[in-house]
N, CA, C and O of each residue as an XYZ file, in Angstrom:
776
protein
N     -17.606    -57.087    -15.678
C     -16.492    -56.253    -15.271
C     -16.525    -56.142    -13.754
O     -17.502    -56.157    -13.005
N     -15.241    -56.026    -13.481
C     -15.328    -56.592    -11.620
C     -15.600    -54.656    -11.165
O     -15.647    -53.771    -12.020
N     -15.691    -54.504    -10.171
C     -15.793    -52.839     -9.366
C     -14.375    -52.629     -9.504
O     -13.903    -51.551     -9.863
N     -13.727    -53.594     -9.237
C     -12.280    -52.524     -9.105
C     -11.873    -52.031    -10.995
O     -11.470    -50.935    -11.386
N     -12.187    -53.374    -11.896
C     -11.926    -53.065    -13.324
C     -12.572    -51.652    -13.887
O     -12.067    -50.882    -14.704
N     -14.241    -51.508    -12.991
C     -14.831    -50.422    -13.787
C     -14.327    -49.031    -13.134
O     -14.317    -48.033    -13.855
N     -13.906    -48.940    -11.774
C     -13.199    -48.108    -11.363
C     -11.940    -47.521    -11.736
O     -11.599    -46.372    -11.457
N     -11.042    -48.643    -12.592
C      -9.810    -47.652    -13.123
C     -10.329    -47.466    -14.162
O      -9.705    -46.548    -14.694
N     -11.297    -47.866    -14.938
C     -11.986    -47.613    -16.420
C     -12.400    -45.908    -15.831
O     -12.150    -44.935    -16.542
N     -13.116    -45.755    -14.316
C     -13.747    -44.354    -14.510
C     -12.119    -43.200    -14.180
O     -12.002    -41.979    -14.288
N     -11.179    -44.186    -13.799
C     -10.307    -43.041    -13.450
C      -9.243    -42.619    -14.840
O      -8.599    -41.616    -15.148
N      -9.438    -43.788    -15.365
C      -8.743    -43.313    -16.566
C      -9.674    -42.454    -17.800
O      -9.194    -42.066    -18.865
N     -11.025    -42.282    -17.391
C     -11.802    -41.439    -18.473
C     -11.586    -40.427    -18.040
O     -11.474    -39.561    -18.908
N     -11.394    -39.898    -16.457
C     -11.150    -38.959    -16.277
C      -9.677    -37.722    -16.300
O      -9.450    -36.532    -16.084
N      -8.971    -38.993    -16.721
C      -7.752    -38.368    -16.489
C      -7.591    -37.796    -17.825
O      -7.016    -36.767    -18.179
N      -8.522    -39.107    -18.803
C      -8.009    -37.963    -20.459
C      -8.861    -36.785    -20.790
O      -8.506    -35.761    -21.374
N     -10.300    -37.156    -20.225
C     -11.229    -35.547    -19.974
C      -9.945    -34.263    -19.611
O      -9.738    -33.243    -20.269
N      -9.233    -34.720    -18.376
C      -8.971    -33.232    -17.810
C      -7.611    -33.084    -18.961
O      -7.403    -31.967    -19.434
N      -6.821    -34.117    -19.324
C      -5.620    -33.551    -19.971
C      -6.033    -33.056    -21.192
O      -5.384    -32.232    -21.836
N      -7.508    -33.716    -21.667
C      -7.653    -33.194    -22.974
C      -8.599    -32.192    -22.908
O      -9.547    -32.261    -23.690
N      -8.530    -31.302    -22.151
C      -9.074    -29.808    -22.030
C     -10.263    -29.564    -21.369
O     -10.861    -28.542    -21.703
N     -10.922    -30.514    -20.199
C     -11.758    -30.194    -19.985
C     -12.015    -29.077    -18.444
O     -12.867    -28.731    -17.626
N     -10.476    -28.876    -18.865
C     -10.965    -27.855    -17.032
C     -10.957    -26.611    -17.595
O     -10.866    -25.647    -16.834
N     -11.065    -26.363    -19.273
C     -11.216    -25.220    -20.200
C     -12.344    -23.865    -19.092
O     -12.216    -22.652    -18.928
N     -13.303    -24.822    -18.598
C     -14.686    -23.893    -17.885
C     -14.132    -23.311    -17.068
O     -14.543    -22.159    -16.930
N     -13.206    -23.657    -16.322
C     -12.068    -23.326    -15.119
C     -11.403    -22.317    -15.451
O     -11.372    -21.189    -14.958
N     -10.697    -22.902    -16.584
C      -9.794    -21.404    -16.981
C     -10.516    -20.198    -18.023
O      -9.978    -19.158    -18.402
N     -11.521    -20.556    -18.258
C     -12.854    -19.592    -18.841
C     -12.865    -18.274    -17.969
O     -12.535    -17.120    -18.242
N     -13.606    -19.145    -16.262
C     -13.918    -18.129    -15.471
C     -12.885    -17.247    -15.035
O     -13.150    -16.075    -14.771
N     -11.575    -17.768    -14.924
C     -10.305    -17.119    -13.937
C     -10.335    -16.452    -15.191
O     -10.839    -15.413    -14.762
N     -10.133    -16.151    -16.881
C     -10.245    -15.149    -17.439
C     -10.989    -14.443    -17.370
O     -10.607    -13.283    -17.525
N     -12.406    -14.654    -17.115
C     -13.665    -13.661    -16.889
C     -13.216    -12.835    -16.179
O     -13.234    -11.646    -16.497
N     -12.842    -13.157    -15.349
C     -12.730    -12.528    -13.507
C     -11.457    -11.578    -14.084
O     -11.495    -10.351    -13.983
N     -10.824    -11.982    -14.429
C      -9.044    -10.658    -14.672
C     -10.024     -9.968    -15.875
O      -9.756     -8.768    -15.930
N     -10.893    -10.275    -16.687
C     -11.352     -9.320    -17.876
C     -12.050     -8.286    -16.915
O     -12.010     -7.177    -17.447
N     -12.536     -8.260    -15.964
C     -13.834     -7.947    -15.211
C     -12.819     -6.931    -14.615
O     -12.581     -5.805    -15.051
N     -12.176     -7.644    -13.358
C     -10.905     -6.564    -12.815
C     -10.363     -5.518    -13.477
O     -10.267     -4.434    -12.902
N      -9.823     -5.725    -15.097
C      -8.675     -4.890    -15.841
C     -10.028     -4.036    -16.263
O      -9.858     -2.942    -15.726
N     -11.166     -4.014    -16.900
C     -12.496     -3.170    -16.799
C     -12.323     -2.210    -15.948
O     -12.005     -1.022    -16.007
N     -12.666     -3.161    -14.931
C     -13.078     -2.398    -13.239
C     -11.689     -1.187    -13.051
O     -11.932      0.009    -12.886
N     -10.816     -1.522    -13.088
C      -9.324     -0.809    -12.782
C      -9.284      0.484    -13.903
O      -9.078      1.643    -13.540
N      -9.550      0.029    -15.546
C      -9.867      1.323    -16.472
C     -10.481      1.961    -16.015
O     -10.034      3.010    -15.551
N     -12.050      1.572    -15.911
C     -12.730      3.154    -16.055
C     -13.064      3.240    -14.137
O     -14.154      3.621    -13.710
N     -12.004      2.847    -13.288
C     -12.158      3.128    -11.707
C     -11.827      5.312    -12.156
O     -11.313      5.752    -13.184
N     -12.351      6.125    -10.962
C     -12.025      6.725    -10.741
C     -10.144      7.470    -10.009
O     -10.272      7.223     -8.810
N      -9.353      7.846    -10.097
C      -8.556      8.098    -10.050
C      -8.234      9.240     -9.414
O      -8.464     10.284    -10.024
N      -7.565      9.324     -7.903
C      -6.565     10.753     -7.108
C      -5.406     10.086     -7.115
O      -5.045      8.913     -7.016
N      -4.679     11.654     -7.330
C      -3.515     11.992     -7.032
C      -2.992     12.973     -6.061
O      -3.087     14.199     -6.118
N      -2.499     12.338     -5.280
C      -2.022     13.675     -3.688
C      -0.250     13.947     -3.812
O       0.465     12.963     -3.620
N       0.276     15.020     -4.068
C       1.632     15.490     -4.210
C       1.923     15.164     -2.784
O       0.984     15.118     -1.991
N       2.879     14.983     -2.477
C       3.445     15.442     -0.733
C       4.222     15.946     -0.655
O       4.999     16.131     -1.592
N       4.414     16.544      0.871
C       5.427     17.805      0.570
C       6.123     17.669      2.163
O       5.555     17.353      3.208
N       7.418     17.993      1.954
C       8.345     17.515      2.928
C       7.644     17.863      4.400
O       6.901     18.839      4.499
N       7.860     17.208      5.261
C       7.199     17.236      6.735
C       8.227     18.841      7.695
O       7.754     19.410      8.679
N       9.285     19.131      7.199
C       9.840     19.910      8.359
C      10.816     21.224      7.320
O      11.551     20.904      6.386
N      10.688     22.013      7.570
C      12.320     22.815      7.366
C      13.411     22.605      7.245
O      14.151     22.955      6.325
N      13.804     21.595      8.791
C      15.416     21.590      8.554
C      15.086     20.077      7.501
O      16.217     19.593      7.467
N      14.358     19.309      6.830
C      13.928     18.121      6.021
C      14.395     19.263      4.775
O      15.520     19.320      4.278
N      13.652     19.820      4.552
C      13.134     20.767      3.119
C      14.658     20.702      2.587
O      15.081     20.091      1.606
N      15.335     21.471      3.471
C      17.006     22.501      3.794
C      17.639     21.063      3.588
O      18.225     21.028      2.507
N      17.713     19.781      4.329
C      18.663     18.784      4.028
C      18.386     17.736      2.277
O      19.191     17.047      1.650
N      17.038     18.037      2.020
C      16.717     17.368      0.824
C      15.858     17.903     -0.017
O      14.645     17.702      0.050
N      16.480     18.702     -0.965
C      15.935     19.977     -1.223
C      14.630     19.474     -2.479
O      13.494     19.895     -2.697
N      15.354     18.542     -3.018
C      14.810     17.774     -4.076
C      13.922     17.025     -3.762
O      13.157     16.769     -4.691
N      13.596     16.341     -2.384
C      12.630     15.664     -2.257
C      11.157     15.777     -2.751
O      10.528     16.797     -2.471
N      10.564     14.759     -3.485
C       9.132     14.926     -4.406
C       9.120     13.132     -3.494
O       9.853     12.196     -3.174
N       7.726     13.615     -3.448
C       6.543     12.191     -3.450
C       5.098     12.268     -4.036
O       4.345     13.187     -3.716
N       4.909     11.762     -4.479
C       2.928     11.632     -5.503
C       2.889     10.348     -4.932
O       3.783      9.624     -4.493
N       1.095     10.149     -5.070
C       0.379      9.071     -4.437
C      -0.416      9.110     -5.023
O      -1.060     10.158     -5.072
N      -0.948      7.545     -6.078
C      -1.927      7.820     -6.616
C      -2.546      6.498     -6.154
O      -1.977      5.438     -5.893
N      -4.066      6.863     -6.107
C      -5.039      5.274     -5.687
C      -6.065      5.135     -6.759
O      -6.728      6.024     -7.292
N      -6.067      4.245     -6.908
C      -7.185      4.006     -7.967
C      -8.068      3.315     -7.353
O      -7.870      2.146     -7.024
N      -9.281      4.030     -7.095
C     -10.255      4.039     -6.028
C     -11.605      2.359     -6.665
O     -12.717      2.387     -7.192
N     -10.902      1.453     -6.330
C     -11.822      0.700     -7.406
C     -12.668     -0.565     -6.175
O     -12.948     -1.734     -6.441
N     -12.892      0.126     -4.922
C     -13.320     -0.347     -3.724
C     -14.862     -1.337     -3.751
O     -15.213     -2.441     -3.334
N     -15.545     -0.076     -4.580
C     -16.627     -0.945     -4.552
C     -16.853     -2.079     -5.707
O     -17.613     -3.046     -5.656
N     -15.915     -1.656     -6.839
C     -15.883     -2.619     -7.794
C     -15.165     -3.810     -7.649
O     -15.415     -4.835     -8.283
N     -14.230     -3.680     -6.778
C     -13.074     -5.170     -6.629
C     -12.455     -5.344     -5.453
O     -11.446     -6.000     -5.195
N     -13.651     -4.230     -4.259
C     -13.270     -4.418     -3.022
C     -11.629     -4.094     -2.397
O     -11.148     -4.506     -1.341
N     -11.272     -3.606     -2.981
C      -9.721     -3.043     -2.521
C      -9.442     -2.138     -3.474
O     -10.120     -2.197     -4.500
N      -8.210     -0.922     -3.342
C      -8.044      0.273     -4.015
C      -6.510     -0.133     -4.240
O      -6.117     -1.064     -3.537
N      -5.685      0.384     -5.039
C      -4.339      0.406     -5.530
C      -3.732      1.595     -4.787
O      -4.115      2.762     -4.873
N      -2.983      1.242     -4.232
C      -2.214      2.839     -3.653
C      -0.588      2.410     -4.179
O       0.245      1.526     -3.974
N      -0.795      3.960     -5.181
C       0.861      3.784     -5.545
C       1.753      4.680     -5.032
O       1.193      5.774     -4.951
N       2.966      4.727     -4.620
C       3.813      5.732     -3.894
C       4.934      5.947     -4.974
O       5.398      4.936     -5.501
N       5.316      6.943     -5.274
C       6.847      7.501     -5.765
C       7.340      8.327     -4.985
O       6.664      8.941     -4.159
N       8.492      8.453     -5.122
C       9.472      9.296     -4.132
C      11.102      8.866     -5.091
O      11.643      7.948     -5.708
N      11.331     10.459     -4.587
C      12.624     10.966     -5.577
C      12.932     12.221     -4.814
O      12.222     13.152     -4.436
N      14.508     11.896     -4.682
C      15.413     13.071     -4.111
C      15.400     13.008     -2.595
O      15.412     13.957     -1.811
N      15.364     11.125     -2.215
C      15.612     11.394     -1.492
C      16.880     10.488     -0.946
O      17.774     10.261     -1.761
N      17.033      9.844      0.679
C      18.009      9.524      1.229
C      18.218      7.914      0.622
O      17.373      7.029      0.762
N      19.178      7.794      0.111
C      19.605      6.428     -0.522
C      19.510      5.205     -0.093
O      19.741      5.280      1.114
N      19.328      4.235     -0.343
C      19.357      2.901      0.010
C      18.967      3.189      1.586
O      19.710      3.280      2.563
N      17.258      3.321      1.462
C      16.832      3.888      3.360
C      15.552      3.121      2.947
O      15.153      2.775      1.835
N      15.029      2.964      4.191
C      13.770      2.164      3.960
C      12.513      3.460      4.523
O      12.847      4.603      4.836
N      11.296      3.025      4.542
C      10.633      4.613      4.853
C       9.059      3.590      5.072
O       8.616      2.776      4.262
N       8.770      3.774      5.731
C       7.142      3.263      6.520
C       6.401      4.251      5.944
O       6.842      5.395      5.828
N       5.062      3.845      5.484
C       3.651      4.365      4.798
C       2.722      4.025      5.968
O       2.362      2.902      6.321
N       2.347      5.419      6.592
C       0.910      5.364      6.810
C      -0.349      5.915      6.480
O      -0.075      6.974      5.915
N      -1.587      5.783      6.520
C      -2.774      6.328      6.332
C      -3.094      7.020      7.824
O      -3.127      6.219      8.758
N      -3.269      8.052      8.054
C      -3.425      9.243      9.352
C      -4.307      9.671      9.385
O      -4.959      9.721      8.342
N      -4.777     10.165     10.462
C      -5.636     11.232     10.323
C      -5.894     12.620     10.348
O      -6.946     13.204     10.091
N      -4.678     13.122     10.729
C      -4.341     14.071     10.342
C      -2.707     14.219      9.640
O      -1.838     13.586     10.240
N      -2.361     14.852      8.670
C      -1.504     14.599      8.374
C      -0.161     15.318      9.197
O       0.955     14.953      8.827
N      -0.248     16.205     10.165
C       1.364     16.658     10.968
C       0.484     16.364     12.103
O      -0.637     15.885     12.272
N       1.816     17.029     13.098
C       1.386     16.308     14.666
C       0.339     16.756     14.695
O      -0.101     17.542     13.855
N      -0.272     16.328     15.692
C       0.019     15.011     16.929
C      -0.329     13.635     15.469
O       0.324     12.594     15.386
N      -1.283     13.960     14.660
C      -1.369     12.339     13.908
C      -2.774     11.974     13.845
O      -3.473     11.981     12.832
N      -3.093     11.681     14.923
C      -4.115     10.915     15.492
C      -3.688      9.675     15.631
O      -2.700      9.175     16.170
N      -5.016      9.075     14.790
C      -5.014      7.725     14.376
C      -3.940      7.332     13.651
O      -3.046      8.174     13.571
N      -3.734      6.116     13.002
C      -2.597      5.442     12.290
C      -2.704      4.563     12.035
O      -2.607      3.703     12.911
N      -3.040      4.088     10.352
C      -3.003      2.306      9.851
C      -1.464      2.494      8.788
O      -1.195      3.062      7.729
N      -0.954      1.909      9.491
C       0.397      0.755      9.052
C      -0.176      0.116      7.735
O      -1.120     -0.668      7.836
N       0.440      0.469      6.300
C       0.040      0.403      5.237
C       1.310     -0.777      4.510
O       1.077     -1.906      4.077
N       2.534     -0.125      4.562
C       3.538     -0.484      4.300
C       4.757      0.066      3.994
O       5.044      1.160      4.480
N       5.669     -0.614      3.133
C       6.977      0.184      3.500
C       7.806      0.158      1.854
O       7.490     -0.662      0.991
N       9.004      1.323      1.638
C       9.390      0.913      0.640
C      11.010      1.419      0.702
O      11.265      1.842      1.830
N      11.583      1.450      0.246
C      12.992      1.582      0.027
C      13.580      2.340     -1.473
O      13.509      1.942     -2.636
N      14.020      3.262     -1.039
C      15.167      3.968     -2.207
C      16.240      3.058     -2.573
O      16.529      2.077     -1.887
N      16.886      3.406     -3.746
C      17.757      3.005     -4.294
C      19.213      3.993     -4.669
O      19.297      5.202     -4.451
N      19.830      3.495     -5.018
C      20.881      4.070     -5.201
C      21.123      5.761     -5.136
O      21.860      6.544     -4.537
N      19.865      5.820     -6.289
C      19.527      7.253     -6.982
C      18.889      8.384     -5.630
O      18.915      9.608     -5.507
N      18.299      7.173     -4.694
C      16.989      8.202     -3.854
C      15.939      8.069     -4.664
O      15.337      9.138     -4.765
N      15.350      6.982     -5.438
C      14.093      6.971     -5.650
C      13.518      5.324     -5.360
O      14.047      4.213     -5.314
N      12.307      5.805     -5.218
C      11.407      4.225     -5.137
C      10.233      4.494     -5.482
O       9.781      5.626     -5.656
N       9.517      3.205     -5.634
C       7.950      2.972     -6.439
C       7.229      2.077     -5.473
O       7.520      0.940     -5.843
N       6.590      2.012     -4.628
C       5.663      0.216     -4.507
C       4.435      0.728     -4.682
O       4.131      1.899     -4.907
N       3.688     -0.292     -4.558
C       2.324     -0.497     -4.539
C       1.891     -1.346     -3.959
O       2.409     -2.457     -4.077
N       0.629     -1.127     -2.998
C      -0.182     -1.733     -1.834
C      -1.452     -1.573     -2.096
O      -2.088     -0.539     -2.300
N      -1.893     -3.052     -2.070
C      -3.729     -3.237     -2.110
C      -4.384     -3.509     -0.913
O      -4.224     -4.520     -0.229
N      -5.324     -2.325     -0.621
C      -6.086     -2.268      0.766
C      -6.942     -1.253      0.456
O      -6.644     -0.589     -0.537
N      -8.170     -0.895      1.202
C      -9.023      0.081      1.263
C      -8.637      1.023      1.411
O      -8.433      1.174      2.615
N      -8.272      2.189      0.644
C      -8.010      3.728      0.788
C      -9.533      4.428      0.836
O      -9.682      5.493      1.434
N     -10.566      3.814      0.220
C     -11.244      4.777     -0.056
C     -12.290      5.559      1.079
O     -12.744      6.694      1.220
N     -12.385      4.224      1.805
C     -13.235      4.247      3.056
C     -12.668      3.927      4.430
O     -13.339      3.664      5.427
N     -10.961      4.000      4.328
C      -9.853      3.518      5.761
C     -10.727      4.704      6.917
O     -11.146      5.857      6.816
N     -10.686      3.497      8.162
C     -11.399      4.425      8.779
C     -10.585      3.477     10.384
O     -10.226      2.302     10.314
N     -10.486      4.139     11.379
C      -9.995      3.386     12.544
C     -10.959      3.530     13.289
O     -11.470      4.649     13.305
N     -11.616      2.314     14.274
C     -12.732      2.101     15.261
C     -12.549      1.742     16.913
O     -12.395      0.784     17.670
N     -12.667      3.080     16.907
C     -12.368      2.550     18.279
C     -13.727      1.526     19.235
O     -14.372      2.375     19.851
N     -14.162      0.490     19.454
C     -14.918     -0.028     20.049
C     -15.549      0.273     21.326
O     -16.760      0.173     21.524
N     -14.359      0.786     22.512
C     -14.779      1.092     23.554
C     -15.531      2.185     23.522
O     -16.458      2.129     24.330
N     -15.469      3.402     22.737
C     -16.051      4.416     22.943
C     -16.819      4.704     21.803
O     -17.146      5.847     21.486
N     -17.178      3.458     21.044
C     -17.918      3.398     19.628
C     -17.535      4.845     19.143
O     -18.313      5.709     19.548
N     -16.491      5.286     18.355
C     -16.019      6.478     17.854
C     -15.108      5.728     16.186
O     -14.201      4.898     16.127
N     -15.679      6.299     15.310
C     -14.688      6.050     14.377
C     -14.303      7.137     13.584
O     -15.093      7.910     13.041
N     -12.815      7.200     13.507
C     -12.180      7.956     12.538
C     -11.231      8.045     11.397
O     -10.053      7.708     11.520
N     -11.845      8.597     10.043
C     -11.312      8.199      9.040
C     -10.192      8.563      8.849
O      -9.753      9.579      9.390
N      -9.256      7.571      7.775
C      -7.890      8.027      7.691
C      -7.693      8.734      6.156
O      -7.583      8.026      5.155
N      -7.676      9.532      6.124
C      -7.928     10.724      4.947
C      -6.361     11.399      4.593
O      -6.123     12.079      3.595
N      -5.576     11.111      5.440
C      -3.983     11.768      5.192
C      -2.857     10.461      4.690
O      -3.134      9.286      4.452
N      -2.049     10.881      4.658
C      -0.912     10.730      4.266
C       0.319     10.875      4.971
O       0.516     12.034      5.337
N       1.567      9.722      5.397
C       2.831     10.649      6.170
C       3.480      9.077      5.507
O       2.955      8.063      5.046
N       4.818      9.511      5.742
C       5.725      8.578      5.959
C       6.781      8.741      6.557
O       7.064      9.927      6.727
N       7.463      8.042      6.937
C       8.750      8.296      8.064
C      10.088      6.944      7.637
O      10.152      5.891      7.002
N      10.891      7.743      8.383
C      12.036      7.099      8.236
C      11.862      5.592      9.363
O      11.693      5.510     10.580
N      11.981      4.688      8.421
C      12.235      3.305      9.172
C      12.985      3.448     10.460
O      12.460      3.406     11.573
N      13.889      3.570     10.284
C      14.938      3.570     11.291
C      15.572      4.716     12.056
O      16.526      5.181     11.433
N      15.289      5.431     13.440
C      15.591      6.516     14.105
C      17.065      6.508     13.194
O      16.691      7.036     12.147
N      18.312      6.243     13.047
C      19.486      6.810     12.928
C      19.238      7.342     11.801
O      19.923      8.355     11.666
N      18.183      7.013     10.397
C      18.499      7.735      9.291
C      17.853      9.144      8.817
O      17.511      9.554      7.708
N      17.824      9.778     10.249
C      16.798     11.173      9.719
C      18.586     11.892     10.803
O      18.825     13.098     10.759
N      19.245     11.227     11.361
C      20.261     11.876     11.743
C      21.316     12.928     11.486
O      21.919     13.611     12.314
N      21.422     12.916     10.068
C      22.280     13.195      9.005
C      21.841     14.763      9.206
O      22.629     15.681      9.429
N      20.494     14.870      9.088
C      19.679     16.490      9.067
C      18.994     16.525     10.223
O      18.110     17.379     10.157
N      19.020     16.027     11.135
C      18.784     16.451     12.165
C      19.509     16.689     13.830
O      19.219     17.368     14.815
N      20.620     15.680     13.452
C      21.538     15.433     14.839
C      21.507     14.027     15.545
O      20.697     13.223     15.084
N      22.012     13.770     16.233
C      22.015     12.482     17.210
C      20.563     12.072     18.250
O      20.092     11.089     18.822
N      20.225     13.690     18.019
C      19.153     13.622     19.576
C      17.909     14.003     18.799
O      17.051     14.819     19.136
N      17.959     13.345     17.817
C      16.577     13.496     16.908
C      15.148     12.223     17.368
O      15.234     10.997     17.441
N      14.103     12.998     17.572
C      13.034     12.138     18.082
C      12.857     10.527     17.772
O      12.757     10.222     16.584
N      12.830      9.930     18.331
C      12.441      8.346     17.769
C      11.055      8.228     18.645
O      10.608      8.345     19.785
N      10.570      7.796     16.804
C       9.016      7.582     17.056
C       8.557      6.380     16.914
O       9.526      5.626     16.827
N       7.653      5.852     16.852
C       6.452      4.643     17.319
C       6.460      4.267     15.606
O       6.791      3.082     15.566
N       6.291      4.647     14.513
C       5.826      4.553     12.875
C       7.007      3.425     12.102
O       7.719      3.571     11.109
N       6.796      2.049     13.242
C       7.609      0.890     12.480
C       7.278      0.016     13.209
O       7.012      0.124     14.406
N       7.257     -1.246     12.342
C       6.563     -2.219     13.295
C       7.352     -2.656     14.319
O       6.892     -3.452     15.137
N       8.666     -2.183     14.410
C       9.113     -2.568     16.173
C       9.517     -1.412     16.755
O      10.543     -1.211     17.406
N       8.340     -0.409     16.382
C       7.938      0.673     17.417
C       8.883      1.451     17.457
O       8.882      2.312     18.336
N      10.255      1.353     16.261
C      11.269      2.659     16.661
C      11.484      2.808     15.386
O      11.952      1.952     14.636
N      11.093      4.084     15.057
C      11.206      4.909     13.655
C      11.852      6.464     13.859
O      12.162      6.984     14.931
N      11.954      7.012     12.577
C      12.792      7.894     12.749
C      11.891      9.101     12.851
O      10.921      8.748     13.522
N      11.773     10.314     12.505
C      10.888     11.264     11.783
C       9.729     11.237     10.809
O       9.995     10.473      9.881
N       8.495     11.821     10.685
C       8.082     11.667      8.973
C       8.583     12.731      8.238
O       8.766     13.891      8.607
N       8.800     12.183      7.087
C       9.880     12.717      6.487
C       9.266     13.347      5.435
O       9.815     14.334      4.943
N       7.365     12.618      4.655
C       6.777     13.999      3.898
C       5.352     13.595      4.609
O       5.182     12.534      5.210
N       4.549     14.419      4.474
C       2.783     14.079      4.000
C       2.150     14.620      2.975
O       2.624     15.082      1.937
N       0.835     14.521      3.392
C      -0.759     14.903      2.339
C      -0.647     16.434      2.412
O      -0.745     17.179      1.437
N      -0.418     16.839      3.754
C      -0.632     18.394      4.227
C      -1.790     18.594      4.174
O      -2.263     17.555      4.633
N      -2.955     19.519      3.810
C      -4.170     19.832      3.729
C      -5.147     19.056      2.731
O      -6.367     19.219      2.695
N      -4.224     17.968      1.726
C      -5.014     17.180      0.688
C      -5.415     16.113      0.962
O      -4.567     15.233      1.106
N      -6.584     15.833      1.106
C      -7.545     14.592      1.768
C      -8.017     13.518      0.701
O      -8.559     13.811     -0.365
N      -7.755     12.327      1.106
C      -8.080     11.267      0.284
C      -9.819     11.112      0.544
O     -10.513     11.262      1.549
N     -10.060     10.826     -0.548
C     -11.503     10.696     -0.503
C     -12.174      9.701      0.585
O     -13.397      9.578      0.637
């Protein structure tokens, strides 16, 4: 048999190995691994933080506004935590920036940019974001100082949409990634993420 004859002989043994089930070990482990995760995610520990509107004249323009936050703290088991957001009663088809703070009303402090979500028709929305809640902490290097992010805020995407309840000459803040956001519109208040 010449090298090139025994060479398609080895490529064709291999081709009916893999069609006829042999990357089974392959898809063995990628089930292990999601059995292991959906484990890890059951019996993870579990908070829930209510939030509660950021201002007065907020409260007075959206009376209904509710937000809960729940994380399922599963950091050391699968190295990242679930952070889920709801929100209801509030401003319609608006988009709204999530951060992790360090304190939750002014001044703020610190600030990790988590993500973002959007109402619907009704004034409600749901997302969910995978990142470290349990141990978020910001470092400052120069002055070796680190501080954890233990709060909660979110704000209006866009300065014009906190206008409605507040006026024309309503603050535009820094809490969007091109640095012009509107108000925060709820937080944690005194309830600290672990």
């Amino acid at each position: 048999m010449t090298v090139l004859a025994t060479a398609a002989v080895a490529v064709t043994a291999a081709s009916a190995a893999l069609l006829g089930g042999s990357m089974s070990p392959a898809t063995d482990t990628a089930r292990t691994q999601v059995g292991r995760a959906t484990a890890a995610t059951r019996a993870a520990p579990t908070v829930t933080v209510n939030l509660r509107t950021s201002s007065t004249p907020l409260s007075r323009c959206f009376p209904n506004a509710r937000s809960q936050v729940t994380v399922v703290l599963t950091t050391d088991s699968l190295g990242k935590d679930a952070f889920t957001i709801r929100a209801w009663g509030l401003r319609a088809k608006t988009d709204f920036t999530v951060f992790l703070i360090e304190q939750a009303t002014p001044t703020f402090g610190a600030a990790e940019y988590i993500g973002d979500f959007t109402t619907n028709q009704q004034g409600r929305a749901v997302n969910t974001f995978t990142l470290i809640v349990e141990e978020a902490f910001a470092f400052n290097n120069t002055k070796h100082s680190r501080t954890d992010l233990n709060s909660i805020g979110f704000w209006f995407a866009d300065p014009k949409d906190d206008n409605g309840c507040l006026g024309k000459g309503s603050p535009v803040t820094g809490f969007d990634g091109d640095a012009s956001a509107g108000v925060q519109m709820m937080n944690s208040g005194n309830r600290k993420l672990p």
